[in-house]
C-alpha positions as CSV (number, residue, x, y, z in Angstrom):
1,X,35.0,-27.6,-88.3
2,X,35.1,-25.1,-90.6
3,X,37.2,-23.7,-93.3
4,X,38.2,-20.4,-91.3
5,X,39.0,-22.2,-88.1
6,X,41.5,-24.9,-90.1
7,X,43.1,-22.0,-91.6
8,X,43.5,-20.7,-88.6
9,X,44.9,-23.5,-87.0
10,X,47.5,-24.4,-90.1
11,X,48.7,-20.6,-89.3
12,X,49.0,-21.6,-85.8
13,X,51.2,-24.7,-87.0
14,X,53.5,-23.2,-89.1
15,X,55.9,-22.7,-86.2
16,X,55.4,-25.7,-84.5
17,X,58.5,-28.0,-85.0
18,X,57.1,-32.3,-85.0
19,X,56.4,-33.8,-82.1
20,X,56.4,-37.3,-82.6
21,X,58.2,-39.6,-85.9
22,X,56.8,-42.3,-87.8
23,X,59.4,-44.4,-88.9
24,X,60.1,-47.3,-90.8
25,X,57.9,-49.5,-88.4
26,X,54.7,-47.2,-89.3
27,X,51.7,-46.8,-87.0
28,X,52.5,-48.7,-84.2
29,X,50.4,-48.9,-80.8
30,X,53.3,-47.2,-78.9
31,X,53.5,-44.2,-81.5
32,X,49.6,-44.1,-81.5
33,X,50.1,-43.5,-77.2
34,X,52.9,-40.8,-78.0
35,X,50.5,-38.9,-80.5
36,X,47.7,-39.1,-78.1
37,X,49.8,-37.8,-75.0
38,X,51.1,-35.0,-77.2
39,X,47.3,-34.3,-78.2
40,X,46.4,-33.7,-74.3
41,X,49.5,-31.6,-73.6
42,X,49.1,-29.4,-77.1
43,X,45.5,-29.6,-79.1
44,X,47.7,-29.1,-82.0
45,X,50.4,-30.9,-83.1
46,X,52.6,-32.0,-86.3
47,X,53.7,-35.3,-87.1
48,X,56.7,-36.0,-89.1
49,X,56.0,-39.2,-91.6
50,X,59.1,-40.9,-93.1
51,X,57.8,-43.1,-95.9
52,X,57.8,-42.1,-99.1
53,X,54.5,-43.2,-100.8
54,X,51.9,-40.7,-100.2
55,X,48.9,-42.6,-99.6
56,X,50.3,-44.4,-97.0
57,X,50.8,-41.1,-95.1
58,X,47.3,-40.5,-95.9
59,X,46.1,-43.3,-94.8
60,X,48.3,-43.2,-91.8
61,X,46.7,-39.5,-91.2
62,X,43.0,-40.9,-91.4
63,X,44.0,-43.8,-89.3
64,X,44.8,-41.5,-86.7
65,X,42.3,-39.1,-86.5
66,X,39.8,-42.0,-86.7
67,X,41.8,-43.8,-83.1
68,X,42.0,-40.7,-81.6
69,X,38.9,-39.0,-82.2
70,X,41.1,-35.8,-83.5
71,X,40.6,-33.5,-86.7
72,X,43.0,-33.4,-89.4
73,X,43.9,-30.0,-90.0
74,X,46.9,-30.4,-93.0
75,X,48.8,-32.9,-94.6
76,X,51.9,-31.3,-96.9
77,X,55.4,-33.6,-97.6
78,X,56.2,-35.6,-94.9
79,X,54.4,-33.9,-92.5
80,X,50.9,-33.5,-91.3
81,X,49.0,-31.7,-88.4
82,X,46.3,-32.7,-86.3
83,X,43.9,-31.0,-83.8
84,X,41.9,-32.4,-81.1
85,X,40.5,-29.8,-78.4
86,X,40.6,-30.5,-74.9
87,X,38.4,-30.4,-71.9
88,X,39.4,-26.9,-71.5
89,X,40.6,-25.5,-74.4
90,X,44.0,-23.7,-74.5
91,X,43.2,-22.4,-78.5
92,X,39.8,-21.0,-79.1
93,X,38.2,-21.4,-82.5
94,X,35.8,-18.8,-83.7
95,X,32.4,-20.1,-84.4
């Protein structure tokens, strides 16, 4: 993916309010099947992280794209958005 099209999508994400909270627990299976079903209902999606130590959130960020086969698109503070296009795509991405 290129640098225009994650632009575009962080643009798209800046009104979007988190879908799905990582708490104390961390990555769990069940939060892992919550981010996925959110993926397949939205494309894009942002993911409120509640630990304080940043590179666990990153790590927590490439854990997920890597499970889910999804693109990560930003990572600022606590949160961090993710992409992953569907079958039939509701946001279209300029080539």
């Amino acid at each position: 993916m290129n640098s225009k099209a994650i632009a575009y999508l962080r643009s798209l994400a800046h009104t979007l309010n988190p879908v799905v909270r990582i708490g104390n627990k961390g990555l769990t299976e069940s939060v892992l099947k919550e981010i996925d079903l959110n993926l397949q209902a939205h494309e894009l999606i942002k993911i409120k992280v509640q630990n304080d130590d940043k590179s666990v959130r990153g790590s927590m960020l490439t854990q997920i794209c890597e499970t889910l086969e999804a693109t990560a698109v930003h990572h600022i503070g606590y949160q961090i958005i993710i992409y992953r296009a569907l079958h039939q795509p509701k946001i279209i991405l300029s080539k």
